[in-house]
Backbone atoms as SQL, in Angstrom:
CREATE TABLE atoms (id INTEGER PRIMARY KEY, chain TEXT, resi INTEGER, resn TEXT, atom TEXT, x REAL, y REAL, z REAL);
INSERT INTO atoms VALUES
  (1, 'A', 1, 'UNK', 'N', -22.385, -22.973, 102.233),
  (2, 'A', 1, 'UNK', 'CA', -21.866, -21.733, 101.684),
  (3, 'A', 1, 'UNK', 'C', -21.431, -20.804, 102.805),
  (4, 'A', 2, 'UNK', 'N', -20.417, -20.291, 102.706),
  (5, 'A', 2, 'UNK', 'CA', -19.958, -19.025, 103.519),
  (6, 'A', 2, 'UNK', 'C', -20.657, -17.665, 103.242),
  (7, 'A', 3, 'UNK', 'N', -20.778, -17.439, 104.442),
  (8, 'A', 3, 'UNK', 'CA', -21.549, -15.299, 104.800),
  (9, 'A', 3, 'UNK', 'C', -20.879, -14.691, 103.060),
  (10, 'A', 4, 'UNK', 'N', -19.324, -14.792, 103.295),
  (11, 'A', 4, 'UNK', 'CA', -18.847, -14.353, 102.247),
  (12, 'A', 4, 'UNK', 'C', -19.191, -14.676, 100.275),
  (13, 'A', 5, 'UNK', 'N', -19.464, -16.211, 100.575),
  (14, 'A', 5, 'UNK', 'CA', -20.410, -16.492, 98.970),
  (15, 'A', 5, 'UNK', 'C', -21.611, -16.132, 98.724),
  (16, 'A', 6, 'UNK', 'N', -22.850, -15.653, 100.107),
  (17, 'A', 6, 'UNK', 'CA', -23.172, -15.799, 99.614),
  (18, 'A', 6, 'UNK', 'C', -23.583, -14.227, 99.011),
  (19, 'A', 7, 'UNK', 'N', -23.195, -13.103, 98.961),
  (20, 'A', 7, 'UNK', 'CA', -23.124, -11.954, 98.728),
  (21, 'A', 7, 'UNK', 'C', -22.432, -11.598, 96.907),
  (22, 'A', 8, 'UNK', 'N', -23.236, -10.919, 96.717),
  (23, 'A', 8, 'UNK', 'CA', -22.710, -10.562, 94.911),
  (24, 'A', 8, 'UNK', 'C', -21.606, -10.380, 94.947),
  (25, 'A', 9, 'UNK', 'N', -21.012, -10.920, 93.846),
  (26, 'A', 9, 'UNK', 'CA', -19.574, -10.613, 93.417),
  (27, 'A', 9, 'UNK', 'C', -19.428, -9.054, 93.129),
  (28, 'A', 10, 'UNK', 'N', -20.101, -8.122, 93.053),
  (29, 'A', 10, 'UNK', 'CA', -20.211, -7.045, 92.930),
  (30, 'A', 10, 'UNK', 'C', -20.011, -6.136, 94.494),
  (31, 'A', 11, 'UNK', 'N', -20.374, -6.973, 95.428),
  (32, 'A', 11, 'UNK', 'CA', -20.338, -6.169, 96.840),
  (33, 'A', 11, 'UNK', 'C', -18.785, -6.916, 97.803),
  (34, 'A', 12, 'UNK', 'N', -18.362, -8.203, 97.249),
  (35, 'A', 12, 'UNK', 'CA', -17.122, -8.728, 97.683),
  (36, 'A', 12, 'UNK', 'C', -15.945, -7.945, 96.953),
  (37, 'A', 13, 'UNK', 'N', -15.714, -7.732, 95.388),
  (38, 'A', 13, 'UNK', 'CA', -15.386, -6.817, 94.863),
  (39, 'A', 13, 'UNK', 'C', -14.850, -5.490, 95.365),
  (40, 'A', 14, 'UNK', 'N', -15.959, -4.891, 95.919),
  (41, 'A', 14, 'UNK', 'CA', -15.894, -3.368, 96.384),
  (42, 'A', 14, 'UNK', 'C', -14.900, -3.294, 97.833),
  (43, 'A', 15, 'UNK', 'N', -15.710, -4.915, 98.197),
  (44, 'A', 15, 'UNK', 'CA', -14.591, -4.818, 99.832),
  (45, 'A', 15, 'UNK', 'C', -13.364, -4.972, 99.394),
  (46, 'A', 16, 'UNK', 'N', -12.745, -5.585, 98.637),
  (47, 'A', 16, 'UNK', 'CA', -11.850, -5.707, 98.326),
  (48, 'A', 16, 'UNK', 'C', -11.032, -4.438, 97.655),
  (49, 'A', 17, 'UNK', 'N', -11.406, -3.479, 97.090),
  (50, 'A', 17, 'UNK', 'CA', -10.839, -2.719, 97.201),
  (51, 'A', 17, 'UNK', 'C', -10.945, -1.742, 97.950),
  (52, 'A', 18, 'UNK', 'N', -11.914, -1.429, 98.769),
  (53, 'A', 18, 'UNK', 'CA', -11.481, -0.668, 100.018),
  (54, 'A', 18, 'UNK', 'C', -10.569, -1.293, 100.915),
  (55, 'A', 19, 'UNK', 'N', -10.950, -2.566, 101.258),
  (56, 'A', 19, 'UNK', 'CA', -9.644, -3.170, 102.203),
  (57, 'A', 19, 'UNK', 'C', -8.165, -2.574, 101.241),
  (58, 'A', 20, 'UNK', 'N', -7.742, -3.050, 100.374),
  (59, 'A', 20, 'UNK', 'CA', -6.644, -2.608, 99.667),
  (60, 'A', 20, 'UNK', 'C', -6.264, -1.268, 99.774),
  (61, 'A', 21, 'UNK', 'N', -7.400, -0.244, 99.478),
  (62, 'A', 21, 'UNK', 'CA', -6.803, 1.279, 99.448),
  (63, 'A', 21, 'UNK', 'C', -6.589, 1.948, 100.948),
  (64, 'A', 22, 'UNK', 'N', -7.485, 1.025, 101.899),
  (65, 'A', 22, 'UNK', 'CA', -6.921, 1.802, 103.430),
  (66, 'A', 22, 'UNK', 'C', -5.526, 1.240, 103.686),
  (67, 'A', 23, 'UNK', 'N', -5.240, -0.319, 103.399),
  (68, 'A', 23, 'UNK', 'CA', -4.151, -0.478, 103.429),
  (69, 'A', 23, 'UNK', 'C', -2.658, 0.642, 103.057),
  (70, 'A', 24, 'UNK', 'N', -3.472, 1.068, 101.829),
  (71, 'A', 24, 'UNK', 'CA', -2.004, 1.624, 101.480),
  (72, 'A', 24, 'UNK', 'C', -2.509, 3.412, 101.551),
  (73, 'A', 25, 'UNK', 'N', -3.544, 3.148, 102.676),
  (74, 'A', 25, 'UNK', 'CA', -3.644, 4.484, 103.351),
  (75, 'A', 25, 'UNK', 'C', -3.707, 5.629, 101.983),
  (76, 'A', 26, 'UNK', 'N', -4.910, 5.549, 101.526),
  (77, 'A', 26, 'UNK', 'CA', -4.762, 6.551, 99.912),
  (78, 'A', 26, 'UNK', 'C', -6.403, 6.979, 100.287),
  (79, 'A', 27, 'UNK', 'N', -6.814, 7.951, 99.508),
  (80, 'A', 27, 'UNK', 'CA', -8.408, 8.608, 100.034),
  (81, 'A', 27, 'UNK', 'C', -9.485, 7.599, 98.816),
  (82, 'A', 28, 'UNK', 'N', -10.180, 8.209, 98.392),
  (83, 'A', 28, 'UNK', 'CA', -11.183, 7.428, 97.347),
  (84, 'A', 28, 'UNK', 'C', -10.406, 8.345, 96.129),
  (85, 'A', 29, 'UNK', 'N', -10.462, 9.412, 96.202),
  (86, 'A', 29, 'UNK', 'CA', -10.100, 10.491, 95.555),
  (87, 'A', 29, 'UNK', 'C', -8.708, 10.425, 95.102),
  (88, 'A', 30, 'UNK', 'N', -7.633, 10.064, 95.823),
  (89, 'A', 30, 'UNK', 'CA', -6.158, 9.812, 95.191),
  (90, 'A', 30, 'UNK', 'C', -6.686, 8.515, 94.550),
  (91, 'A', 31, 'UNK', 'N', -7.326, 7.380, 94.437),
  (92, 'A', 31, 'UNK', 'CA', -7.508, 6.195, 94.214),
  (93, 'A', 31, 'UNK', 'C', -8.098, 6.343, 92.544),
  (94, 'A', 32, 'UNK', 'N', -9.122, 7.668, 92.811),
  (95, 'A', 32, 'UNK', 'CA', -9.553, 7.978, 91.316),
  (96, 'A', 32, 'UNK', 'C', -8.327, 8.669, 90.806),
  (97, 'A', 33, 'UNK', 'N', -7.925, 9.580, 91.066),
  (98, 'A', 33, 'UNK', 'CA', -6.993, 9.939, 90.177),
  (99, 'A', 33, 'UNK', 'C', -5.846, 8.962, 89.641),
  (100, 'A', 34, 'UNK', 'N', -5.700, 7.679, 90.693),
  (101, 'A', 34, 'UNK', 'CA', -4.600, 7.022, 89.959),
  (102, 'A', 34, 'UNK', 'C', -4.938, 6.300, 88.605),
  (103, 'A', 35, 'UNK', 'N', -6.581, 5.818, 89.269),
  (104, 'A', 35, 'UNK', 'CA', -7.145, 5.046, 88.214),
  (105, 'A', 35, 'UNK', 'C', -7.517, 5.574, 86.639),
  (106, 'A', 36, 'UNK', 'N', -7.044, 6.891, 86.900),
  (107, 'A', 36, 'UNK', 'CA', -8.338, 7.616, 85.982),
  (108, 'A', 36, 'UNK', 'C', -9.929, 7.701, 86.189),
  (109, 'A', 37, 'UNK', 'N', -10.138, 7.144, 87.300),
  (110, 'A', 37, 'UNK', 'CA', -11.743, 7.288, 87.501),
  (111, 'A', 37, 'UNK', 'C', -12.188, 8.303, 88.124),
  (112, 'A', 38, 'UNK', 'N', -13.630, 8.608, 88.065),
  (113, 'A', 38, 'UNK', 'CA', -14.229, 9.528, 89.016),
  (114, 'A', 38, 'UNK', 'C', -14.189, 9.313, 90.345),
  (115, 'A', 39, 'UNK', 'N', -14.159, 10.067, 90.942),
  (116, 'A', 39, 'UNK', 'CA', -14.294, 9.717, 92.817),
  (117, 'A', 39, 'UNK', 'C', -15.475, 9.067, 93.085),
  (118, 'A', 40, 'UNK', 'N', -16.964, 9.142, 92.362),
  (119, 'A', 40, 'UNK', 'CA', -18.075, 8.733, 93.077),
  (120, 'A', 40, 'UNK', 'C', -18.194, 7.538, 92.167),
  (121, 'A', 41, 'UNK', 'N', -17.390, 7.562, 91.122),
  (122, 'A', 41, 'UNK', 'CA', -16.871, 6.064, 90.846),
  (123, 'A', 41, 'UNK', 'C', -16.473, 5.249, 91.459),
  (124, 'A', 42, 'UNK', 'N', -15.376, 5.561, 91.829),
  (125, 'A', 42, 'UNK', 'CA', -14.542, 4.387, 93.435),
  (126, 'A', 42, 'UNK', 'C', -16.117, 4.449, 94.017),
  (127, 'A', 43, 'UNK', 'N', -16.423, 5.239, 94.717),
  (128, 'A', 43, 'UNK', 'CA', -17.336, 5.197, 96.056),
  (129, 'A', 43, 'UNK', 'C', -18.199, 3.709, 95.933),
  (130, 'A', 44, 'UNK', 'N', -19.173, 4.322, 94.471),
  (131, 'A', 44, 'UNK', 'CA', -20.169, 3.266, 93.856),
  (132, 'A', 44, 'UNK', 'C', -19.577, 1.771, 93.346),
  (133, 'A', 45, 'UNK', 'N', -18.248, 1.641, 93.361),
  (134, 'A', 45, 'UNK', 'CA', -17.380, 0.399, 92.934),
  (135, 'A', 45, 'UNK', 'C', -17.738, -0.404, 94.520),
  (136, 'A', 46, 'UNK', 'N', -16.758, 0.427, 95.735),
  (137, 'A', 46, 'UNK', 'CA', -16.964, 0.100, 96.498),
  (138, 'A', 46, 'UNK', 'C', -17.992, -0.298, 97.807),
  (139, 'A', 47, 'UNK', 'N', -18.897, 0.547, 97.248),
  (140, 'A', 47, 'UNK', 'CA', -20.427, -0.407, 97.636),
  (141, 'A', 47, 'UNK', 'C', -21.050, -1.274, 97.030),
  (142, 'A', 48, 'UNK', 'N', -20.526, -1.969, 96.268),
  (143, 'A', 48, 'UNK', 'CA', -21.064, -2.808, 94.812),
  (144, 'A', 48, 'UNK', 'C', -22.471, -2.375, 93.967),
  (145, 'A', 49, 'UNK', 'N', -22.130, -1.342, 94.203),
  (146, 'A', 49, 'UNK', 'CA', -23.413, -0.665, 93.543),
  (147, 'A', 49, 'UNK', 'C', -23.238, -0.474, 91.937),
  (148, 'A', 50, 'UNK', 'N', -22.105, -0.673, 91.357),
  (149, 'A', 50, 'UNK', 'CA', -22.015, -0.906, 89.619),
  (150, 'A', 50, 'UNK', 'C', -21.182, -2.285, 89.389),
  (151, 'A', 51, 'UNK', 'N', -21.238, -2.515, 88.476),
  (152, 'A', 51, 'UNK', 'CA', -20.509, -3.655, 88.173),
  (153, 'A', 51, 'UNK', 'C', -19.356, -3.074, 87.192),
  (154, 'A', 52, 'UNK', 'N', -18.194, -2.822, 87.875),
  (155, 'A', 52, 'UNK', 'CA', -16.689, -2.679, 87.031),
  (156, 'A', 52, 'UNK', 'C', -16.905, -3.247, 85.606),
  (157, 'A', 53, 'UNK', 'N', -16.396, -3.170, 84.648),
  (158, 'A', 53, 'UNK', 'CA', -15.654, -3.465, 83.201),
  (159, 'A', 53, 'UNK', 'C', -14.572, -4.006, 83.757),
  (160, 'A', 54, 'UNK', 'N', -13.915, -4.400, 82.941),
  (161, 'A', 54, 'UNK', 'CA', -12.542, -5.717, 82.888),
  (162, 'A', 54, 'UNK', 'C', -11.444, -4.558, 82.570),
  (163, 'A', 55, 'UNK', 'N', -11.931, -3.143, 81.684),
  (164, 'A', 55, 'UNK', 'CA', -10.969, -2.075, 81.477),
  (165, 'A', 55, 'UNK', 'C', -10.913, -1.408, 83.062),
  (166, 'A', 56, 'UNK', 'N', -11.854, -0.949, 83.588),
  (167, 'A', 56, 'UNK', 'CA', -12.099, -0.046, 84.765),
  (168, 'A', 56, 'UNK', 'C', -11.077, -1.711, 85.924),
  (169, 'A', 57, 'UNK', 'N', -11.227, -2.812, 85.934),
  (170, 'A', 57, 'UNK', 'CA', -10.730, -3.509, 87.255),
  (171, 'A', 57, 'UNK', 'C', -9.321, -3.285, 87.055),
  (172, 'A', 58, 'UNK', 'N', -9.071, -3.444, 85.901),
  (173, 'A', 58, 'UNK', 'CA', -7.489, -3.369, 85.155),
  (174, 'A', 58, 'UNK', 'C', -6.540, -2.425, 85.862),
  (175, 'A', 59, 'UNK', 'N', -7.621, -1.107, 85.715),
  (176, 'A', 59, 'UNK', 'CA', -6.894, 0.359, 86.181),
  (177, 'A', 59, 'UNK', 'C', -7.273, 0.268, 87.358),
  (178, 'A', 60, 'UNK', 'N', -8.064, 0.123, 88.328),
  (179, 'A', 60, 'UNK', 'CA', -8.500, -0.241, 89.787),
  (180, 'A', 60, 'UNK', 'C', -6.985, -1.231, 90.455),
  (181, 'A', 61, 'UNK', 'N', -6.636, -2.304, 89.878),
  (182, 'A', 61, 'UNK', 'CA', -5.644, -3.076, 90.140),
  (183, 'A', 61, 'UNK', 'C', -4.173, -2.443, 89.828),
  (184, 'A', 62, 'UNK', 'N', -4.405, -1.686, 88.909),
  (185, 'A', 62, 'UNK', 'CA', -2.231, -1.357, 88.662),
  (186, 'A', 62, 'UNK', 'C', -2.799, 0.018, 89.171),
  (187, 'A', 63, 'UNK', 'N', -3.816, 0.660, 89.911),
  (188, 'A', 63, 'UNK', 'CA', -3.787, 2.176, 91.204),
  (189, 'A', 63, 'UNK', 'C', -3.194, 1.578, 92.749),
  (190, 'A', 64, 'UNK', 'N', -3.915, 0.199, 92.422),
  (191, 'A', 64, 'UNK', 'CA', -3.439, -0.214, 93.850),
  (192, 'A', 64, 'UNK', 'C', -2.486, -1.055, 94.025),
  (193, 'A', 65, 'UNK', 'N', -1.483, -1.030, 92.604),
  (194, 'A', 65, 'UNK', 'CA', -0.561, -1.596, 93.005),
  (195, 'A', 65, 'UNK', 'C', -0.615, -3.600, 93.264),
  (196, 'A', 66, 'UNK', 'N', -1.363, -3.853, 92.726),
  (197, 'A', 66, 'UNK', 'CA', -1.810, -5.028, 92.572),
  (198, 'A', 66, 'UNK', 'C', -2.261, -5.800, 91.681),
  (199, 'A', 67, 'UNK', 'N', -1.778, -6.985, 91.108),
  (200, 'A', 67, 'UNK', 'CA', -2.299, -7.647, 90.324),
  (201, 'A', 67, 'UNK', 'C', -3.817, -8.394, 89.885),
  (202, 'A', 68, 'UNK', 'N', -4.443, -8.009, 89.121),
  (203, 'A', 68, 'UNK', 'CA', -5.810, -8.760, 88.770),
  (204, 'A', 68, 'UNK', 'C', -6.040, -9.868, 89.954),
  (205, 'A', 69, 'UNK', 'N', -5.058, -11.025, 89.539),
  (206, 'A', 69, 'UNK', 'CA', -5.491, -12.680, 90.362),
  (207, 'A', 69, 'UNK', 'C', -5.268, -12.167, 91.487),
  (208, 'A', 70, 'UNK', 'N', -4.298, -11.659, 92.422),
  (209, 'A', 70, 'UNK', 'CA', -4.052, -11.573, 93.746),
  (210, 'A', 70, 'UNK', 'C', -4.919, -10.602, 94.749),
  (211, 'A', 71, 'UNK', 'N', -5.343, -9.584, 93.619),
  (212, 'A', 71, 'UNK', 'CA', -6.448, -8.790, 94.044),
  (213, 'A', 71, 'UNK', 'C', -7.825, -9.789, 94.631),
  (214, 'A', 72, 'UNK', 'N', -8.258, -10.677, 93.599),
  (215, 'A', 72, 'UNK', 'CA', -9.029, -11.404, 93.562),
  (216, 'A', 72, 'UNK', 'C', -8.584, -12.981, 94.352),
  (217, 'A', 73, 'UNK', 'N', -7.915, -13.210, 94.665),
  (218, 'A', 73, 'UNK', 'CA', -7.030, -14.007, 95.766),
  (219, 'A', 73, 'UNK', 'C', -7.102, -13.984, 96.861),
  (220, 'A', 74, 'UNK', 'N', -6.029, -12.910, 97.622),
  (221, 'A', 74, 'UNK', 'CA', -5.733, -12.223, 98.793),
  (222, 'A', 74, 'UNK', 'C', -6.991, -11.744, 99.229),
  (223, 'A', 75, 'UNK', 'N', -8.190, -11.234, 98.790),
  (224, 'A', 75, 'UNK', 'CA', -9.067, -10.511, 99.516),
  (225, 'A', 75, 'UNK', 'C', -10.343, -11.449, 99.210),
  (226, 'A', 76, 'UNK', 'N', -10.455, -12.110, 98.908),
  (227, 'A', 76, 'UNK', 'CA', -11.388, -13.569, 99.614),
  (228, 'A', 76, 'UNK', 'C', -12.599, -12.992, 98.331),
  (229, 'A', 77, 'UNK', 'N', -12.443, -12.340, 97.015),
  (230, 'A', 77, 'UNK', 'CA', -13.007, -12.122, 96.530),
  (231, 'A', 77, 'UNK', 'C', -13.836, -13.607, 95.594),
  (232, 'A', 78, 'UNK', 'N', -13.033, -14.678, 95.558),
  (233, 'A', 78, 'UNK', 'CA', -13.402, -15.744, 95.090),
  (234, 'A', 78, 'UNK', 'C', -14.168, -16.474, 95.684),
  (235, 'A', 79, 'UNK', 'N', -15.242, -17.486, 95.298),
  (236, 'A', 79, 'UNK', 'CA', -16.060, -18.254, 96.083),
  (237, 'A', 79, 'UNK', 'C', -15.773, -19.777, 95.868),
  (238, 'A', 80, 'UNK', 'N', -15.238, -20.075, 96.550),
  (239, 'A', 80, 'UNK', 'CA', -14.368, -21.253, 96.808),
  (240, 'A', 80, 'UNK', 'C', -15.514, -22.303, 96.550),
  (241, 'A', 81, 'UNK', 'N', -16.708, -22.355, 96.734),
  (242, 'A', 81, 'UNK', 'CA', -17.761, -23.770, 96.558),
  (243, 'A', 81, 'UNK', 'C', -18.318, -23.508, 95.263),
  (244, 'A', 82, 'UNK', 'N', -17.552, -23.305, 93.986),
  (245, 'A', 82, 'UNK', 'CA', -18.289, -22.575, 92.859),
  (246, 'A', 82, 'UNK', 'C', -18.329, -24.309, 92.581),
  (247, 'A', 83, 'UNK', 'N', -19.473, -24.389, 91.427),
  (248, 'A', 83, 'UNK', 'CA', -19.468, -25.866, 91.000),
  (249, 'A', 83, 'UNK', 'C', -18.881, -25.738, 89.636);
C-alpha cells in the first residue's frame, strides 16, 4: 500500500481540494462563497475532519471548476490497490 492509501478518504479528499484551490489561487472564503458553503466548512473539508455529502462534493467541484472524476483522478484521491 502507498503513504497515500493508506490515509482516510476523508483526509486525501481535503488535499485535494486545497491542492486545487491554491492552484487557482482563490482564499477558503472565495471557495465558500462559490460553493455556497461556510468558510469553516471548506477549512473542516480540508482537514478531513467531516465527511462531504455527494450534494456539498458536487458544489466543491463546479467552485473549482472541475469535474467530480477528474477531481478524484488528477489529485491521487483514488486508491489504486482497492480489491
Amino acid at each position: 500500500m502507498t503513504e497515500n492509501s493508506e490515509q482516510p478518504i476523508r483526509q486525501r479528499f481535503g488535499k485535494a481540494i486545497r491542492r486545487r484551490r491554491r492552484e487557482l489561487d482563490i482564499s477558503q472564503e472565495e471557495l465558500a462563497e462559490l460553493a455556497e458553503l461556510h468558510r469553516t466548512y471548506i477549512s473542516d473539508v480540508e482537514r478531513g475532519e467531516v465527511n462531504p455529502s455527494l450534494d456539498n462534493i458536487e458544489k466543491l467541484a463546479a467552485a473549482l471548476n472541475i469535474t467530480i472524476s477528474d477531481l478524484f483522478i488528477q489529485y491521487g484521491i483514488e486508491v489504486e490497490d482497492v480489491i
